[in-house]
C-alpha positions in Angstrom: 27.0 31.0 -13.6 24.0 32.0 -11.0 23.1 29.3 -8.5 19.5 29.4 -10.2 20.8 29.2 -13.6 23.3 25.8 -12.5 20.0 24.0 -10.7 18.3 25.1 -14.1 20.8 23.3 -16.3 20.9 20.4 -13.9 17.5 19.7 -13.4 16.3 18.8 -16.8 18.9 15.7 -16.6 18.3 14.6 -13.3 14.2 14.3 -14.1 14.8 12.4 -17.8 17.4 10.1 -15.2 14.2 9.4 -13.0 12.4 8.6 -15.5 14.4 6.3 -16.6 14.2 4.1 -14.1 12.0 1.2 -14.1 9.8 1.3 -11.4 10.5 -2.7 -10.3 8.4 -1.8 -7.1 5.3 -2.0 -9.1 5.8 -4.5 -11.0 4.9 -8.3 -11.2 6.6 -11.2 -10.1 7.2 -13.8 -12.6 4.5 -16.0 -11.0 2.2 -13.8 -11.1 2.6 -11.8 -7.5 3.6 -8.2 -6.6 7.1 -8.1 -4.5 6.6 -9.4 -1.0 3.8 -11.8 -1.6 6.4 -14.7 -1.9 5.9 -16.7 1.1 3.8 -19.0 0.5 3.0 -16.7 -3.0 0.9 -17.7 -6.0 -2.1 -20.3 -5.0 -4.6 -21.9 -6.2 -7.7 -23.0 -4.2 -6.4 -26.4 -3.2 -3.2 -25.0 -2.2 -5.2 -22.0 -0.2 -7.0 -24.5 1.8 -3.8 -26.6 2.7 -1.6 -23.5 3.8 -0.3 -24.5 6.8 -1.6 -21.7 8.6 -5.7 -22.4 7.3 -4.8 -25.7 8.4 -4.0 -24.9 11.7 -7.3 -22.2 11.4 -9.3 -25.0 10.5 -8.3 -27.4 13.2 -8.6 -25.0 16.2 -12.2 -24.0 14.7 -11.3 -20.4 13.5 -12.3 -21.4 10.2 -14.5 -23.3 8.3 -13.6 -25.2 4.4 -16.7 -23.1 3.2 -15.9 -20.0 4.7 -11.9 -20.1 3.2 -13.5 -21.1 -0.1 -15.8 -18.0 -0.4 -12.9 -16.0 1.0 -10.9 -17.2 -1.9 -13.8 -16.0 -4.1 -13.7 -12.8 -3.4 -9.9 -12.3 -3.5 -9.6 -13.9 -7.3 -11.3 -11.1 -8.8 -9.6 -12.0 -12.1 -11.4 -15.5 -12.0 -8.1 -17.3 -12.8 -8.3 -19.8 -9.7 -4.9 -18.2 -8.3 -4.6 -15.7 -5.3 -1.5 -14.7 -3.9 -0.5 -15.4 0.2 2.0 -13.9 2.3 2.1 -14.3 6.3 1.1 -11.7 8.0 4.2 -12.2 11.1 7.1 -14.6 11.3 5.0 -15.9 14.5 7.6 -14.9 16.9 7.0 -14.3 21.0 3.6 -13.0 21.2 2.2 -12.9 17.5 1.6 -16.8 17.5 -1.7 -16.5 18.9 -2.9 -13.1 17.5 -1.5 -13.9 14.0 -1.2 -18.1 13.9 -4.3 -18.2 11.1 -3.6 -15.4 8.9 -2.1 -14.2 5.7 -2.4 -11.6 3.7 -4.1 -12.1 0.3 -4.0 -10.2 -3.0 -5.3 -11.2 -6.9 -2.6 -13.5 -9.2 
């Protein structure tokens, strides 16, 4: 059998094999969040304004209550009252004070 002929028996199986697979990388989280928005995760608006790292926002003056509640507005573009949060660094050496306030937000 010809070397074109073999990759032309073989690739029919291999593509039907990828498609196979579920693509989990895509998907949801059972609360609601993609992959890697775990930490602090699904949020509603009380629990957005009490993330430790708002609070700590809030208290140095980078933010305002009014500013994070319009923030959370905009980022729940489903209207369900749920965003989802991740932290944006493990706030380690030098990130502290470049990344001490933020996460990074998506829709639930």
């Amino acid at each position: 059998m010809s070397k074109v002929r073999r990759m032309a028996v073989a690739a029919p199986p291999l593509v039907a094999a990828a498609l196979l697979i579920p693509m989990t990388a895509a998907q949801a989280t059972p609360e609601g969040c993609v992959p890697g928005f775990s930490e602090p995760g699904e949020v509603t608006l009380q629990q957005y304004l009490a993330a430790p790292r708002h609070l700590a926002g809030l208290e140095a003056g980078m933010y305002s209550v009014l500013g994070l509640t319009a923030r959370f507005g905009v980022i729940d573009e489903e209207d369900n009252g749920v965003v989802c949060l991740k932290a944006v660094s493990s706030l380690q050496g030098n990130s502290d004070k470049n990344w001490g306030f933020f996460y990074l937000a998506d829709d639930a």
